[in-house]
C-alpha positions as CSV (number, residue, x, y, z in Angstrom):
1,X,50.3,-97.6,16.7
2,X,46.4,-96.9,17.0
3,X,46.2,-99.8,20.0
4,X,48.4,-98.0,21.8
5,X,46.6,-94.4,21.7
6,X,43.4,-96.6,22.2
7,X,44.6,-98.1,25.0
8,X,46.3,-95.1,26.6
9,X,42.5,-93.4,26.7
10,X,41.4,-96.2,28.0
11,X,43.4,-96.1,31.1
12,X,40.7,-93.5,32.9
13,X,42.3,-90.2,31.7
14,X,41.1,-89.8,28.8
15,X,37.3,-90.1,30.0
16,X,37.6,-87.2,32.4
17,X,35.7,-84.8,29.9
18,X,32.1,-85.4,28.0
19,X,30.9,-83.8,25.2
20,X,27.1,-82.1,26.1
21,X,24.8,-81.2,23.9
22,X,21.9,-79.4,24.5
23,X,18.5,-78.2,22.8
24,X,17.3,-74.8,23.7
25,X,14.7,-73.2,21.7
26,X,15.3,-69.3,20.4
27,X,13.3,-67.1,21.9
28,X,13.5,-64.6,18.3
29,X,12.9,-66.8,16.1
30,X,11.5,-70.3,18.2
31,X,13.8,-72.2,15.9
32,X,15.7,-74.9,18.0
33,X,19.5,-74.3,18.7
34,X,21.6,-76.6,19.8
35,X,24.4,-75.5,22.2
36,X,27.7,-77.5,21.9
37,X,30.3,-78.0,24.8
38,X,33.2,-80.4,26.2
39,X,32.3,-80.4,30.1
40,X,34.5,-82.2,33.0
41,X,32.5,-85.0,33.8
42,X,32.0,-83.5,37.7
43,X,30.0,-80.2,35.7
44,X,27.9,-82.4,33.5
45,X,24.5,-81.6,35.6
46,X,25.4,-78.1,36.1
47,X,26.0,-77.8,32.3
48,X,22.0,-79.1,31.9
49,X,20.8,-77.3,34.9
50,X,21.8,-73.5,33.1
């Protein structure tokens, strides 16, 4: 049963979306947080460029 879910990603649909994560540094405390977020892979450099 998992080769089949496995190979069902694996097809091309199930890559359309990439988890991002970026490091921003607080500007209250200058502690670094780190900002989270599933992005369609066609908004990955506008996800960076914010």
């Amino acid at each position: 049963m998992a080769k089949k879910v496995v190979a069902s990603l694996q097809k091309g649909e199930g890559r359309v979306f990439t988890k991002c994560i970026k490091m921003t540094k607080s500007p209250k405390s200058g502690a670094y947080i780190f900002d989270e977020e599933i992005v369609h892979n066609d908004h990955v450099k506008d996800f960076f460029a914010i």
